[in-house]
C-alpha positions, 0 to 999 in steps of 0.5 A, a space after each residue: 973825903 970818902 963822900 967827895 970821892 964816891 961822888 967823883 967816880 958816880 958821875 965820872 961813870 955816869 958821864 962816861 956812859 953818857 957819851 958812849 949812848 951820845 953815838 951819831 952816825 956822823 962820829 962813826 968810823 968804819 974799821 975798814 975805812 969805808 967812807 960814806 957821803 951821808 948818814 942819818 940816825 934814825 929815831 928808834 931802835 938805836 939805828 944808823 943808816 949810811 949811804 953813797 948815792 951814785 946818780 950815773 949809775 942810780 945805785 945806792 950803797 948802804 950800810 944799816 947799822 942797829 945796836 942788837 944782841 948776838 941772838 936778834 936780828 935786824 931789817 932795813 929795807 926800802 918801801 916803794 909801794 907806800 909807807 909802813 913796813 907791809 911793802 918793804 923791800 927788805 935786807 935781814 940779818 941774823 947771827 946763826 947758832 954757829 956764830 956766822 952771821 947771814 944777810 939776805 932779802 925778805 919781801 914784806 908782804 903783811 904785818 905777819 911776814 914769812 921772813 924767808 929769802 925772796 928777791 926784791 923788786 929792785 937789783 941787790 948785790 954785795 949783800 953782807 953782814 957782820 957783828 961788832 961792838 954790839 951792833 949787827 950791820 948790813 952793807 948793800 948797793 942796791 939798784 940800778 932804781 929807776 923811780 926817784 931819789 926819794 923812798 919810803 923805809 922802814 926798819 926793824 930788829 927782834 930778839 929771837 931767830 928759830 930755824 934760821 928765819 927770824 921771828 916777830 918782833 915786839 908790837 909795843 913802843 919804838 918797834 911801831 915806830 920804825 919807818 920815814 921818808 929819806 931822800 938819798 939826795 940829802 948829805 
């Protein structure tokens, strides 16, 4: 009987965990209510992105979501120029040694990037972050973008923060793993 038992919590707990690592993008719910028209889980680094696409005004609102220790960082950014990271448009993320999380944009000009504030080529605004259930999140409107609907992104996370500019992330596994194509068309 004791067996029986141990047995019933190991797979309780195990299937538990199971759904709780089954998280999509599309189960999501905003603590704020924010409702967003698409949505994509990414394929590395437990990621999501959500978005609504404004085809009058040709803005993007985002939301990069990226599981991630209070002391890492996360980039989600928009390559316009080719694909892979060196090119990104970046927005960064990071919780200071406050506590205070701080966003920015970061151009990613090689694979051994400054990290330091810089503005893009393109419009961003309402740029924010926030640090919940493990999970570092960005939120911007980015645009107007006038060259098309589909971009090349990349993303990225590390685990260390020096001097409030993050530092390399690893250069093994899903971190070479972490950029596509994504058509802001697409629901």
């Amino acid at each position: 009987m004791a067996i029986t038992r141990t047995i019933l919590i190991v797979c309780t707990i195990a299937s538990l965990s199971l759904v709780s690592s089954a998280q999509t993008c599309k189960n999501y719910k905003f603590s704020d209510q924010r409702d967003f028209q698409s949505c994509a889980d990414l394929p590395v680094l437990e990621a999501y992105l959500h978005w609504n696409y404004n085809s009058t005004a040709e803005t993007i609102h985002i939301v990069y979501r990226a599981s991630q220790t209070p002391r890492g960082w996360i980039a989600w950014g928009i390559n316009p120029t080719g694909s892979g990271m060196v090119g990104t448009q970046a927005l960064v993320a990071f919780q200071d040694l406050k506590g205070n999380m701080k966003s920015y944009t970061s151009q990613i000009r090689s694979y051994n990037p400054s990290m330091k504030p810089e503005p893009l080529s393109f419009p961003v605004s309402e740029l924010s972050a926030e640090y919940s259930n493990d999970e570092m999140i960005i939120s911007a409107l980015l645009g107007p973008l006038s060259n098309g609907t589909t971009f090349n992104i990349a993303w990225q996370a590390g685990n260390a923060v020096s001097n409030d500019i993050p530092q390399s992330h690893p250069h093994f596994g899903p971190y070479v793993r972490s950029s596509g194509t994504l058509n802001f068309l697409s629901v």
